[in-house]
N, C-alpha and C positions, 0 to 999 in steps of 0.2 A: 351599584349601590353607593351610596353615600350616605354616611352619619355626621353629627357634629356632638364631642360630648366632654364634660371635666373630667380631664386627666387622668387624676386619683382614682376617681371612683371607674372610670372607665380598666384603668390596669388593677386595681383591685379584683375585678371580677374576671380577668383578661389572667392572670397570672395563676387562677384556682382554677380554669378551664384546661390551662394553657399544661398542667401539672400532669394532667392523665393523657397528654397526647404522646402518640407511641416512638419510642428511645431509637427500636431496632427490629428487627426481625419481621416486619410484617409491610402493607405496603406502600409508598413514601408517603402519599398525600396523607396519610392517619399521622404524619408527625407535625400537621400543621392543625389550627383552627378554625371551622368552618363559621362563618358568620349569614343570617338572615336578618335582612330590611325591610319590617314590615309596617306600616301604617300603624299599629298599636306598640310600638317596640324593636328590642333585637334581639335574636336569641343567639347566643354562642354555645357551639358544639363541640364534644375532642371523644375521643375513642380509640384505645389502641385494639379491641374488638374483645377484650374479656372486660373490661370498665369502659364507661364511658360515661357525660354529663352534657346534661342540656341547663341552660342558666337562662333566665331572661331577664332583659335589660328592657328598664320603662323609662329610664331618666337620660335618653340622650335625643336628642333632637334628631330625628327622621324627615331624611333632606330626598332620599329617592330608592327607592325599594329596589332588591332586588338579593345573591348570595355574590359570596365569595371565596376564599381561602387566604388566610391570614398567614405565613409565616412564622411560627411560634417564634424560633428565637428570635429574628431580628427587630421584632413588633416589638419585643418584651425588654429587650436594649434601649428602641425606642423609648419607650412606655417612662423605665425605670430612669433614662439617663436627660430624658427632658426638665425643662422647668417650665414648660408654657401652663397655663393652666386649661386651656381649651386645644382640643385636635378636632379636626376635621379627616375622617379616614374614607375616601372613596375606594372603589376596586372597580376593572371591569375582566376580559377575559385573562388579560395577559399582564396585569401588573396593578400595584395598590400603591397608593400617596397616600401618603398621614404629612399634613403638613396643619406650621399652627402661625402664629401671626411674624412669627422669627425663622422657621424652620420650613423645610420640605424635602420627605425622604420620599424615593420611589422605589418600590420592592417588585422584583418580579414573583409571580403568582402561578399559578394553577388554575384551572377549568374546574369548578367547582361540584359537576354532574358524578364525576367517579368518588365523593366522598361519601357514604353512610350516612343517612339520618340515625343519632342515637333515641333510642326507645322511650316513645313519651310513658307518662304515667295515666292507665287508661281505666284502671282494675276498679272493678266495683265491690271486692272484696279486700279487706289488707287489717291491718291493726294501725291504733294512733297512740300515740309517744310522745310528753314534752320533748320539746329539744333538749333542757336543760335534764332530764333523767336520762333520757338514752345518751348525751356526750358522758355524764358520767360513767354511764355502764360499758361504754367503752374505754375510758380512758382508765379503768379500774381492773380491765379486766386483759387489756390487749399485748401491755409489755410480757405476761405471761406463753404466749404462745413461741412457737420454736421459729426464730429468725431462721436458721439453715435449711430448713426444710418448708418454704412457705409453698409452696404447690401441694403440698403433702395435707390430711386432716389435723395433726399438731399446730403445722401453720396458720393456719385460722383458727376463728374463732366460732363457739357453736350457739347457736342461737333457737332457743323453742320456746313456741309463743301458742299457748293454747287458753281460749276463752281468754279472764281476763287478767293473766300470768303471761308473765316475759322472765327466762332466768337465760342469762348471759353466761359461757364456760370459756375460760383457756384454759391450755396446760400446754407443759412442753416435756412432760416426764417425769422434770424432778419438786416442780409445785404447780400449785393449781389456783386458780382465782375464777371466786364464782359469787354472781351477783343477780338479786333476786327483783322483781318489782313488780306494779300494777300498769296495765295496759288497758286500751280501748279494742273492744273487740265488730268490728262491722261485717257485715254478712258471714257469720260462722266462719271467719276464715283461721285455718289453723296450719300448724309448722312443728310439727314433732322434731325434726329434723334437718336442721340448715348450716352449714359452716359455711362464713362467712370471709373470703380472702382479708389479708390481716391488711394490705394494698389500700381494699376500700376502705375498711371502716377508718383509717387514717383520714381520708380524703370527706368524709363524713364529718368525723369530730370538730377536723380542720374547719370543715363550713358549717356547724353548727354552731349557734349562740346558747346563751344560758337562759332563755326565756323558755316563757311555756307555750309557744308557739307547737303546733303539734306532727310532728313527723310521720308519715305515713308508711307503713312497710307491708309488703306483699313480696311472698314468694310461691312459685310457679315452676314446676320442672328442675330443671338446671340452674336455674336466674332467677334475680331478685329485683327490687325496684323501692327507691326510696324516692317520696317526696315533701320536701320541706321548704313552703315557701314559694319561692320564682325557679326553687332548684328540683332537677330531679336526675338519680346516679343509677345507673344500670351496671350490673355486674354477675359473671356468671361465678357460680359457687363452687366448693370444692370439694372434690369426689375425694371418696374414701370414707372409712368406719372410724366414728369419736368415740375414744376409749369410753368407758360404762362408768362415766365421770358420777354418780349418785354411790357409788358403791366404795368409792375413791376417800367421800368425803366421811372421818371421822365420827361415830361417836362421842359426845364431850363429858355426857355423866360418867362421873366417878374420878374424872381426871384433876390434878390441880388446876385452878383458878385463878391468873394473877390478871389485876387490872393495871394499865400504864397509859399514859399522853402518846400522841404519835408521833408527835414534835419532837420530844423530850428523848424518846427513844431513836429516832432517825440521827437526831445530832449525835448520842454516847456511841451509835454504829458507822457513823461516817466518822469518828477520833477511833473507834480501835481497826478500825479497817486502815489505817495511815499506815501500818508497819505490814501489810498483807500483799500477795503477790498473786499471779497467776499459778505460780507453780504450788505456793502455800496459802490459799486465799479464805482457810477458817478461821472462825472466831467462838472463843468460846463462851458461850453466855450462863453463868453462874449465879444461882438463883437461889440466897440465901436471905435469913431472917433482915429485914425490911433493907434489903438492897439487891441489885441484880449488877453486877458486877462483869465487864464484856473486856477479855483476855484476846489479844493478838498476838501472832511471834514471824518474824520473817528471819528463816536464818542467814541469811547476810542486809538486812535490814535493822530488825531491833525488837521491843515490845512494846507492848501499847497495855494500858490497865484503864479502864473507866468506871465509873461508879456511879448509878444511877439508883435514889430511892424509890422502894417500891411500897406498897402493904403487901407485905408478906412474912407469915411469921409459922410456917410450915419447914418441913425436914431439906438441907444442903439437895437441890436438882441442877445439873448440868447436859448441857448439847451441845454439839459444834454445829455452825450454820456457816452458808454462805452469804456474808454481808451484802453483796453485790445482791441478790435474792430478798433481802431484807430493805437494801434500800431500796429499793426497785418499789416496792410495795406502799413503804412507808412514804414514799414523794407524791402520791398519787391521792393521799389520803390528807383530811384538814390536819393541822397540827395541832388543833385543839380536840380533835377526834377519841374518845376514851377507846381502848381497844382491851377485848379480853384476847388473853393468853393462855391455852390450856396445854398445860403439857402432862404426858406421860412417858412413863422408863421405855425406849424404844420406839415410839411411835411418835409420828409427824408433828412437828410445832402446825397447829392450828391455831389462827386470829381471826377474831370475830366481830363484828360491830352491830351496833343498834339499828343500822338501818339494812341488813340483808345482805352482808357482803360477808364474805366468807375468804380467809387465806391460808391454801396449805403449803408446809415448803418440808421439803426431806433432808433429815439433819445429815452432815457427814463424817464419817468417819473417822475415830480418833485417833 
């Protein structure tokens, strides 16, 4: 095979491929890049055999068909540390040149018959999704899941898509973040139940744009299938039972009501979170007539006091939270975003927005 193609855009696509090829444990060739040369394009393959992605490339000049196996790291050295603006990449059984009008590197290779084809997208049933609402629903919803436990159902993220509803859930225990929205529904296809590894949908957001290009999702068994574009990501999902997250989310009648900026609140939590630690990492947020006032103490650090106007003109309410939980949230969100706040004696700070997003976090203890 031989390609000829600009640089950039060549390791651009080389570099998001190059991402889900496999670290360890499974078998060498899956920690390389498989490449096809075909007369209409290229398509580049990676798999560590629970994700994988198929990309296809139409903008490089197709000099003589045929596959390979690329080298993830050394290509990606290449790719990164050149300044040519065009590479010429051939391969044949036993070794691949990328060389450019200054340069020529010769890599030894692989046989490229023991590598997997990743799963195209074939489904004539799935749901459709801008790109720009599902990056959101992920990016809104995903720091909430449990990093230590990602094999696990907390780990991912749960996803149920029926007729022409998508709501999106994390949780990792101690909050929850759930977001709601409208989908395309084609051939009756539904999804009561899908948790989705927290791995992928990273690798998703990562390659999605904010257009309204529209992403395709199907799921099937064990495994799932997105396609969006020239891309399409295969990954198997994750076993195990998603807490009874509908049961989880609070009632808000009868509770106080405060409206706040997310901006405005993200900054007065990242200044009292300054004197907070791991060992004493609350803050306490004091919710008095038209202010809301956010208390830190570290005791071998110091205190911190902020003061932030609210409307509010209701009876002295206080919680302790964890800032770290607060900003997590609040960064994910516009800064001009109006956010209600409802709180009750004991029970969960609950944030809410205009557009279907839901935030629960569990105060701690004083």
């Amino acid at each position: 095979m031989k390609i000829s193609c600009e640089r950039d855009k060549f390791a651009q696509a080389f570099q998001l491929v190059a991402s889900v090829a496999a670290v360890r444990d499974v078998k060498p060739i899956l920690q390389n890049v498989k490449i096809k040369v075909e007369k209409k394009g290229v398509l580049l393959q990676a798999t560590d055999t629970e994700l994988g992605i198929r990309l296809f490339l139409d903008n490089c000049e197709t000099i003589e068909k045929g596959e390979a196996i690329l080298p993830t790291k050394r290509l990606r050295m290449i790719l990164t540390e050149s300044s040519e603006e065009k590479l010429q990449i051939e391969s044949d059984q036993d070794k691949t040149i990328v060389s450019g009008t200054r340069s020529r590197f010769t890599l030894t290779t692989q046989p490229p018959d023991e590598f997997p084809d990743v799963e195209n997208f074939s489904e004539t049933a799935y749901h459709e999704i801008p790109a720009k609402s599902l990056r959101e629903m992920i990016r809104r919803t995903l720091f909430a899941t449990d990093t230590d436990n990602a094999k696990y159902a907390l780990g991912g993220v749960f996803f149920e898509l029926i007729d022409e509803t998508i709501a999106v859930v994390a949780t990792d225990g101690r909050r929850l973040a759930y977001q709601s929205g409208r989908v395309q529904c084609v051939n009756n296809h539904k999804v009561e139940t899908s948790i989705f590894p927290a791995r992928t949908l990273q690798l998703v957001e990562k390659a999605l744009n904010d257009d309204e290009e529209p992403v395709k999702i199907a799921v099937s068994a064990n495994r799932a299938l997105f396609q969006y574009g020239n891309m399409v990501f295969f990954t198997r999902l994750v076993e195990g039972r998603f807490p009874r997250w509908r049961s989880i989310i609070p009632e808000t009648e009868g509770k106080t009501q405060i409206e706040v900026l997310s901006g405005a609140l993200f900054s007065a939590v990242r200044q009292a979170a300054v004197v907070t630690s791991d060992k004493q990492p609350g803050v306490n947020f004091v919710f008095e007539s038209g202010k809301l006032e956010l208390l830190g103490h570290g005791s071998e650090i110091g205190d911190s006091s902020v003061e932030l106007p609210i409307s509010y003109s209701g009876p002295k309410k206080e919680l302790k939270l964890d800032p770290k939980y607060m900003s997590d949230v609040l960064k994910v969100l516009e800064q001009e975003k109006n956010l209600s706040l409802f709180l009750s004696d004991g029970d969960p700070l609950t944030i809410q927005t205009d557009d279907s997003y839901i935030y629960i976090v569990m105060p701690l203890s004083s």
